[in-house]
N, C-alpha and C positions, 0 to 999 in steps of 0.2 A: 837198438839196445840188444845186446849179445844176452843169451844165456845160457849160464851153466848153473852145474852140478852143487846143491848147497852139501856141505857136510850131514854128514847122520849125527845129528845133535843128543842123541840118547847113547851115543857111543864113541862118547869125548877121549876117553883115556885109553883108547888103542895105543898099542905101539908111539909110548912116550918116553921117551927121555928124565923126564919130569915125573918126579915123585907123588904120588896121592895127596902124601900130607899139603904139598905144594900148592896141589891144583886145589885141593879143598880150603885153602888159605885167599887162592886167587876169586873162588866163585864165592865166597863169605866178605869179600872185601868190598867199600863203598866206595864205588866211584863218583867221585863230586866234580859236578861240573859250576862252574863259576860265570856262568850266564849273566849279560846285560838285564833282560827278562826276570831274573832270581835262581839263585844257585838251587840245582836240585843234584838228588844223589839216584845212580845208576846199580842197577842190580842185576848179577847173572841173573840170567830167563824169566827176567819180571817185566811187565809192560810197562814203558813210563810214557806216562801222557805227555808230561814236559819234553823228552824227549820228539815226541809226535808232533805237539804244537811246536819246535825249533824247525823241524823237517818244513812243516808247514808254512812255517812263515820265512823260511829260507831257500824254499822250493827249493828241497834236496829231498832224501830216499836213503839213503846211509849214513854213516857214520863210524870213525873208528875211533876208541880212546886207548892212549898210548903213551909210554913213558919211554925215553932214552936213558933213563936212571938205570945202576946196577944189572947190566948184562948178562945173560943168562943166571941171575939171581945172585952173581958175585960180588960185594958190596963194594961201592970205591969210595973215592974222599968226594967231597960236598962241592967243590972246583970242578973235577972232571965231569962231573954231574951235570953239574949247572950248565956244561959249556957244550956237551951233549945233549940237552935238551931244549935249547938255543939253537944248534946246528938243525934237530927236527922240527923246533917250530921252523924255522926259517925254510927249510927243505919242503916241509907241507905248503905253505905258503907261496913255493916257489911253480907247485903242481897246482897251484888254481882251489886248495880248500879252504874254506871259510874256518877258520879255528879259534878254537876259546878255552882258556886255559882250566884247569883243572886237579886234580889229586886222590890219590889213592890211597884211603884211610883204611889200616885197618879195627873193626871196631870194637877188638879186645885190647887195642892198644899193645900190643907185643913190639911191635915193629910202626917205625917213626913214618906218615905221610910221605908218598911219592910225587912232588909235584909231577903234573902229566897233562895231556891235552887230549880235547876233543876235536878231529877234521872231520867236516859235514863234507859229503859229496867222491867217497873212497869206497867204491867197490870190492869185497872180498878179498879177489886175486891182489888186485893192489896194495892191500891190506896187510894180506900176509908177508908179501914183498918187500914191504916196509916194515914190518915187525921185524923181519929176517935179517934187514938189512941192518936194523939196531940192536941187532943180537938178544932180541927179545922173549924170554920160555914163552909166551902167550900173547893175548893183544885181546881186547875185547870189542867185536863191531857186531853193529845192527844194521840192519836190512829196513826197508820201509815197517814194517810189523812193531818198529820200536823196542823188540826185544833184545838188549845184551845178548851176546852169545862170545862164552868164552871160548876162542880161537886157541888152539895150542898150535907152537911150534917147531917143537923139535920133540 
């Protein structure tokens, strides 16, 4: 197993692209994961146990949750959507990760659920690679510790 460099997590919002108000929208939002087990919901830099027991019982150590919806935050029609986020499940699917669908509530209700998924077994680098590649402001993965950690990137 390779190691690297984790991010300085107390100094997320260097040099971003991405707006405060944004990022502050992305770490207040609930990621719901739609588990076999029982749906639980995921929170920037909060421990989840449910999270922990999936690791556990999937003998994996990561996870990334991730949406192909709306592209660096620009909204599109509910077609290209859907058929992008069909292209990633099926693209995570195609690299060997266990995935389980999910959604991105926010929970003042502003703005409408993002369906979106969880891949168990995506390393960081990977991670972002694949955020990148679906032209996504952010991505949210964990590491063995179970903690969300909101990823920005751009």
């Amino acid at each position: 197993m390779g190691w690297h460099r984790l991010p300085d997590w107390s100094d997320g919002m260097a040099q971003t692209a991405i707006s405060a108000e944004k990022i502050e929208a992305y770490k207040n939002t609930n990621y719901i994961v739609l588990a076999d087990a029982g749906d639980f919901t995921l929170r920037v830099d909060q421990y989840s146990k449910a999270l922990s027991d999936l690791y556990k019982s999937t003998n994996t150590q990561n996870a990334i949750f991730i949406t192909a919806y709306n592209p660096l935050g620009r909204v599109r029609n509910a077609a290209v959507n859907e058929m992008a986020n069909q292209r990633l499940y099926e693209y995570l699917r195609s690299i060997g990760a266990r995935v389980i669908e999910g959604s991105g509530a926010d929970p003042t209700g502003k703005w409408p659920p993002e369906p979106s998924l969880l891949a168990l077994g995506i390393d960081l680098v990977s991670a972002e690679r694949i955020g990148k590649l679906y032209k996504q402001d952010a991505i949210v993965w964990s590491d063995s510790d179970a903690i969300p950690r909101l990823i920005l990137l751009r």
